[in-house]
ZAMARGU-4260 file (C-alpha; in steps of 0.2 Angstrom, whole numbers, plus 5000, padded with zeros to 4 digits):
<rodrens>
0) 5806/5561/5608 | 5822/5554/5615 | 5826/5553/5635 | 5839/5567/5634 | 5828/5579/5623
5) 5815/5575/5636 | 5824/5579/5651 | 5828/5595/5642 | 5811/5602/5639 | 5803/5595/5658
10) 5816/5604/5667 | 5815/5619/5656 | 5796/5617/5659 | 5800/5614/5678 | 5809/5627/5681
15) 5795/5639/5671 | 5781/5631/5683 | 5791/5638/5698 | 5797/5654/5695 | 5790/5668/5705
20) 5787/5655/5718 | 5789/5666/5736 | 5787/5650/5747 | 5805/5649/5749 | 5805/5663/5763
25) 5787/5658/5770 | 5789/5639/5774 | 5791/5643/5792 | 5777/5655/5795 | 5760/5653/5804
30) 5746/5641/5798 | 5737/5650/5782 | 5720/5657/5787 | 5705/5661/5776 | 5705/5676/5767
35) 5699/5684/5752 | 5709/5674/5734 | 5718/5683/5721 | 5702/5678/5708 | 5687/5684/5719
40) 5672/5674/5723 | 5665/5657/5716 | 5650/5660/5704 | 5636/5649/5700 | 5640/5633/5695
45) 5641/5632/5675 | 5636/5618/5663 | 5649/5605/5670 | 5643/5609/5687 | 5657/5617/5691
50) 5659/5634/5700 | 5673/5646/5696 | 5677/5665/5699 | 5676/5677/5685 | 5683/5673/5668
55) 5687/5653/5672 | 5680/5642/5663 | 5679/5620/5661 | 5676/5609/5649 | 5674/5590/5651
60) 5691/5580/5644 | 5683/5562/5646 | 5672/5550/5656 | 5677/5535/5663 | 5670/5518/5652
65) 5667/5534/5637 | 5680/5536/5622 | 5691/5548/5626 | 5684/5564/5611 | 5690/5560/5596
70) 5697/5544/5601 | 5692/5527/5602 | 5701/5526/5618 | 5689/5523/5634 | 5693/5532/5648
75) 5697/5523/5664 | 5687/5519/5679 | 5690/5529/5696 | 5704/5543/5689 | 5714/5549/5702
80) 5731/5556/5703 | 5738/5565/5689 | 5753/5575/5680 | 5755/5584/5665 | 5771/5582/5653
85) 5778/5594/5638 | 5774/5581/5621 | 5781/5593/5606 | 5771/5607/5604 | 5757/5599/5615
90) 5757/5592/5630 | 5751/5574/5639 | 5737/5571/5654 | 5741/5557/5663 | 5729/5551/5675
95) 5730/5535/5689 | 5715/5522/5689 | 5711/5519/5707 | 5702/5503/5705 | 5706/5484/5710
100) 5710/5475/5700 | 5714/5483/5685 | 5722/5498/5691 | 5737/5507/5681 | 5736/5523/5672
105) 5732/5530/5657 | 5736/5548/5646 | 5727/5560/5635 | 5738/5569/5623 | 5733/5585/5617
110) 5738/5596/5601 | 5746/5614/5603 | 5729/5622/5602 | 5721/5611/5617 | 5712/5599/5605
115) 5714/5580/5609 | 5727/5570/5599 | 5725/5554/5605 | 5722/5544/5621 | 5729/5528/5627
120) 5736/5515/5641 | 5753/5517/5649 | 5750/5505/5663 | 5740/5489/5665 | 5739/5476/5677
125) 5741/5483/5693 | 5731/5488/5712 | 5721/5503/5716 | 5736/5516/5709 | 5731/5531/5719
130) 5744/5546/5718 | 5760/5545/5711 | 5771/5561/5705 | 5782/5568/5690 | 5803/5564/5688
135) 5811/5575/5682 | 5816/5567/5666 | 5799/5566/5659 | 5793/5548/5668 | 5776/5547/5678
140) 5779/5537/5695 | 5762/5528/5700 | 5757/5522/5715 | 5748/5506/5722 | 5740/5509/5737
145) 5739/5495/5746 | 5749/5484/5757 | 5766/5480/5752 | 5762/5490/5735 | 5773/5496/5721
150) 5777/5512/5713 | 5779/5510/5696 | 5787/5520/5682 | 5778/5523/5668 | 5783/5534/5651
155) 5768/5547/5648 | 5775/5547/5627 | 5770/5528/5624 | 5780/5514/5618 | 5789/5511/5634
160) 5784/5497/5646 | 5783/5503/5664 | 5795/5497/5676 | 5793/5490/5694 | 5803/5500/5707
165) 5805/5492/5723 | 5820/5501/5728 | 5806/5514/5732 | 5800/5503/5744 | 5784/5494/5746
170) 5770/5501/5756 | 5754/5508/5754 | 5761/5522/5743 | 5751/5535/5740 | 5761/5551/5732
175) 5781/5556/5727 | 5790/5571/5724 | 5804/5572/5715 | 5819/5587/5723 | 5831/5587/5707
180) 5843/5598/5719 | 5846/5584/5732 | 5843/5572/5720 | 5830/5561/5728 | 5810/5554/5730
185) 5800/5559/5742 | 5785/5548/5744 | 5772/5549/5754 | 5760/5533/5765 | 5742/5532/5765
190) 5744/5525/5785 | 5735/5531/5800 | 5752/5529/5806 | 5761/5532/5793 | 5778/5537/5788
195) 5787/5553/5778 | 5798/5544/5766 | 5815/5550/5752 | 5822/5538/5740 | 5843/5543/5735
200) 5845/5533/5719 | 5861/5527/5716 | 5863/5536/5702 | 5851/5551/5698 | 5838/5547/5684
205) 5840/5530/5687 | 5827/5521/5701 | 5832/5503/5699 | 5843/5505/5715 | 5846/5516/5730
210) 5842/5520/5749 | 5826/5523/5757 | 5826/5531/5771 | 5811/5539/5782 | 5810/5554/5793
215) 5814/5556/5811 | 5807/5567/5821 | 5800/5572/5839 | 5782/5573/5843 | 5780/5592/5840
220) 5771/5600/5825 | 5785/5611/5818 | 5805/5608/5821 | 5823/5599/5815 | 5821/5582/5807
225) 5835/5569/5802 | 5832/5556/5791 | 5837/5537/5795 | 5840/5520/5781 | 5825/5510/5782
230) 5834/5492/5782 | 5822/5481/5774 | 5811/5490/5761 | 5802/5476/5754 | 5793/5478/5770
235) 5791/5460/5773 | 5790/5455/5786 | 5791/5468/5796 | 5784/5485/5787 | 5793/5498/5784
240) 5786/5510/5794 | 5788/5501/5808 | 5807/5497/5804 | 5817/5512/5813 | 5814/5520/5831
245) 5810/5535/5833 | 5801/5538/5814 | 5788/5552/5814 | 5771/5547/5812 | 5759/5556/5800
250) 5741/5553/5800 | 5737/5547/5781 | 5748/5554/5772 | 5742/5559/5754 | 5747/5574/5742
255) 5765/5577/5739 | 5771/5592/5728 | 5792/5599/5727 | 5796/5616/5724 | 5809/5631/5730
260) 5818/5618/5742 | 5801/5613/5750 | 5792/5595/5749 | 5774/5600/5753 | 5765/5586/5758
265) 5746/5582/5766 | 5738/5571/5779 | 5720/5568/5777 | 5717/5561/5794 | 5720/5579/5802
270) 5716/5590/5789 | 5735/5598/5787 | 5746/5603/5773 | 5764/5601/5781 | 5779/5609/5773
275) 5799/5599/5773 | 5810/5612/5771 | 5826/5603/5763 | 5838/5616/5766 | 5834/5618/5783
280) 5830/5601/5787 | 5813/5605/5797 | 5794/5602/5797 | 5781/5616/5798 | 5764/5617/5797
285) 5757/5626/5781 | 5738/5622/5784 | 5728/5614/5798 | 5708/5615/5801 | 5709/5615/5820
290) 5719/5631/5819 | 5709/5642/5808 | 5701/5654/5817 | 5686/5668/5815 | 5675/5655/5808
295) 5675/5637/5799 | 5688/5632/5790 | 5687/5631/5770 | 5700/5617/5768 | 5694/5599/5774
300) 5697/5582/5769 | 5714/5586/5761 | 5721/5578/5749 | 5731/5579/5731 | 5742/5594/5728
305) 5750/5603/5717 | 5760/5621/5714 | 5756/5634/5702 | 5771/5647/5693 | 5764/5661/5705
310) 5770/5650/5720 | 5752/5644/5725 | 5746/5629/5730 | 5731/5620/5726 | 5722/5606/5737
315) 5709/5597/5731 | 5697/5588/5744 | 5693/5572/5749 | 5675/5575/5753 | 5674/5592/5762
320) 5663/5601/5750 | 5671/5596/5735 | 5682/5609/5732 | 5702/5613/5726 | 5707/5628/5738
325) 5722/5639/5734 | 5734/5642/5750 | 5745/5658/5743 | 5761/5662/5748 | 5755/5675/5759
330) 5747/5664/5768 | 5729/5666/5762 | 5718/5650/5761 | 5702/5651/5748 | 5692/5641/5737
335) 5697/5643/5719 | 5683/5630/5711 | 5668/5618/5720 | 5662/5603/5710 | 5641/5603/5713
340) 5631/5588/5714 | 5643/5575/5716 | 5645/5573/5736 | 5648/5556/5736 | 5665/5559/5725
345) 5681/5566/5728 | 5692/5577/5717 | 5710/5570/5712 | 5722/5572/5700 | 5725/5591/5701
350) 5739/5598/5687 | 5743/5612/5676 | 5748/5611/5659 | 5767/5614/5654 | 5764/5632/5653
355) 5753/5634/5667 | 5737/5639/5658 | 5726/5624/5658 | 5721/5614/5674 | 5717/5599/5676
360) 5706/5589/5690 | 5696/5574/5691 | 5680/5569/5699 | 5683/5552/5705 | 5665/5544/5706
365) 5656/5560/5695 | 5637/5560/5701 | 5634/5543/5703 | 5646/5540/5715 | 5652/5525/5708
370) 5670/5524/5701 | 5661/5520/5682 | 5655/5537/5685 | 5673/5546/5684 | 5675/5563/5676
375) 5692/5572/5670 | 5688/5591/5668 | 5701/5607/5663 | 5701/5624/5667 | 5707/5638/5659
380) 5706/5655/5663 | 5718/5671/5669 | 5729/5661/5681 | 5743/5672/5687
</rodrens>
C-alpha cells in the first residue's frame, strides 16, 4: 500500500473510531466515579483466565518466545504498548518489546476474517520501548523509555526501515498522541517529575524536523495552560524537563490517547487520567483515586489508554487488580475485563481493530511474572 492510499484508509478509519464520541462537551466536568458500565458485571474468569461481562469473549494471539499461530514468527518478550492499523481487507497488531537490550516492536497481520496472516519484526536494536502511539498517516511511533531515549518511527506494513526521530526530543518517552487538527505530537514522560510534551513538525507528516515545546502551567489541578519551546531537545546536558521555568510537573506520566479536540493523558504515580482540552487550552481532571467517593476506587495503577467509537476510554492497569476499566462519557468509571492469576504482571497495549470490534491487550509477564512469560490476548464481543 502506498503512503497516500495509506493515509486515506487511517484517517477514514480514524475518523470512524471517533464518531459518536461525547467527550467534547464533558472534558471539564467532575472526576468520573464508579458506577454501574454499559456491559453489566464481570463473570468468571474463562479458559484464558480472563473475566468478561455477558457475550465477550478472548482468545490468545501469541506468547512471547512461542511462534506467532500459523507463523514461524516468535513472539517478543515483555509486549507492551500497542496500535492497530487498516492493512487491505485486514488489519495489523503492532505491539512494543519492553526489554533491554533488545527492545523494538513487532506486528501481527490478520486476514479479513480475524485469522492470522503473518507475523514479523518492524523494529530491532533498540532500549526498553514502552508506549508509543498511531500518526495519522499509517506509521507506529515507539518509545524508549529510558534516559535520553528516542522515539522512533516504524511502518506496521513491513519493508520500511524505522527512523530515528529526535526532533521529538529525547527523554524517557513513554507514550504520543497525534492531534491531526493542530497538527502536532503530543508525548508523554515516564518522570516522577515529569513534563506534558507537543511536537509541531515543520511540515505535517513529516517528523524529521520541528519544535518541541512543553506545557506551562500553575500548580492547580484543573485551569488555562500555555505552552513554551524547549531549547535544547537532545536533552544533554541539561534535560528537557528541566529546560523551561515554570513547566507543569506530572507525576509519571504514561498512557496518551487524542480524540474530539482532547489529549487524554495518565500519570501512574497519582492514579489520574488528566484531560488537555486543545481548543480551550486547559487541563482537567478526568479520573483520580483519592477523589472517588462511597467506597474504593476501581481504577489504580493507571496506565495505557485508549478510546473507543462510543466515546469511551479504556485504562488498563499497572498492578491494581489487573484489570482495563472503561471511564464513559457520562462520567462513569467500571471494570470492563480482570486478568486472573497473573498479579505479578501488568496489562499494556490496549487497541481496537480498525472497526472497533476486536480488542486487543497484552499481559506483560503472563503467570510467570517474568517478561518470557508475555501474553497478547483479543476480545470480541457487542462493543457499542
Amino acid at each position: 500500500m502506498d503512503r497516500r492510499t495509506l493515509l486515506r484508509a487511517t484517517a477514514a478509519s480514524g475518523a470512524a473510531a471517533l464518531a459518536g464520541s461525547l467527550w467534547s462537551s464533558a472534558a471539564s466536568a467532575a472526576p468520573a466515579q464508579p458506577g454501574t458500565g454499559p456491559y453489566g458485571p464481570l463473570g468468571a474468569a474463562d479458559g484464558n483466565g480472563i473475566q468478561l461481562p455477558a457475550g465477550f469473549t478472548s482468545r490468545v494471539v501469541a506468547r512471547s518466545r512461542q511462534a506467532v499461530a500459523g507463523t514461524s514468527y516468535a513472539w517478543h518478550d515483555a509486549p507492551d504498548g500497542g496500535a492497530c492499523f487498516p492493512a487491505g481487507t485486514g488489519w495489523i497488531y503492532v505491539s512494543n518489546s519492553e526489554t533491554t537490550p533488545g527492545g523494538g516492536a513487532s506486528a501481527v497481520r490478520f486476514a479479513a476474517d480475524g485469522s492470522i496472516a503473518s507475523a514479523y519484526r518492524i523494529l530491532a536494536g533498540t532500549n526498553q520501548n514502552c508506549a508509543g502511539g498511531a500518526t495519522p498517516w499509517g506509521t507506529w511511533l515507539s518509545c524508549e523509555e529510558v534516559s535520553r531515549g528516542y522515539v522512533y518511527e516504524t511502518y506496521p506494513q513491513g519493508g520500511t526501515a524505522a527512523a530515528q526521530r529526535p526532533a521529538l526530543g529525547r527523554f524517557k518517552h513513554e507514550a504520543a498522541a497525534a492531534d491531526p487538527v493542530r497538527q502536532v505530537i503530543y508525548l508523554t514522560e515516564d518522570e516522577p517529575n515529569g513534563c506534558f510534551y507537543r511536537f509541531r513538525p515543520a511540515v505535517w507528516g513529516d517528523l524529521s524536523a520541528g519544535t518541541l515545546e512543553v506545557l506551562v502551567a500553575g500548580a492547580a489541578t484543573s485551569g488555562p495552560v500555555t505552552w513554551a519551546r524547549v531549547p535544547d531537545p537532545d536533552g544533554s546536558p541539561t534535560y528537557t524537563r528541566q529546560q523551561v521555568s515554570g513547566a507543569r510537573r506530572f507525576d509519571g506520566g504514561e498512557g496518551c490517547w487524542y480524540a474530539d479536540g482532547t489529549c487524554w493523558f495518565t500519570t501512574k504515580g497519582d492514579n489520574r487520567v488528566w484531560a488537555y482540552d486543545a481548543v480551550a487550552q486547559r487541563i482537567d481532571l478526568a479520573y483520580d483515586d483519592s477523589l472517588v467517593t462511597g467506597g474504593s476506587a476501581p481504577l489504580t495503577g493507571v496506565d495505557n489508554i485508549v478510546g473507543a467509537r462510543s466515546g469511551d476510554l479504556y485504562v488498563a492497569e499497572d498492578g491494581g487488580n489487573m484489570e482495563v476499566n472503561m471511564i464513559t462519557p457520562a462520567g462513569v468509571v467500571t471494570p470492563f475485563l480482570r486478568i486472573a492469576g497473573q498479579g505479578s504482571s501488568e496489562i499494556t497495549g490496549p487497541a481496537f481493530s480498525p472497526d472497533g470490534t476486536r480488542f486487543y491487550l497484552s499481559s506483560q509477564r503472563g503467570t510467570s511474572g517474568a517478561s518470557s512469560g508475555g501474553i497478547t490476548y483479543e476480545v470480541r464481543g457487542p462493543f457499542r
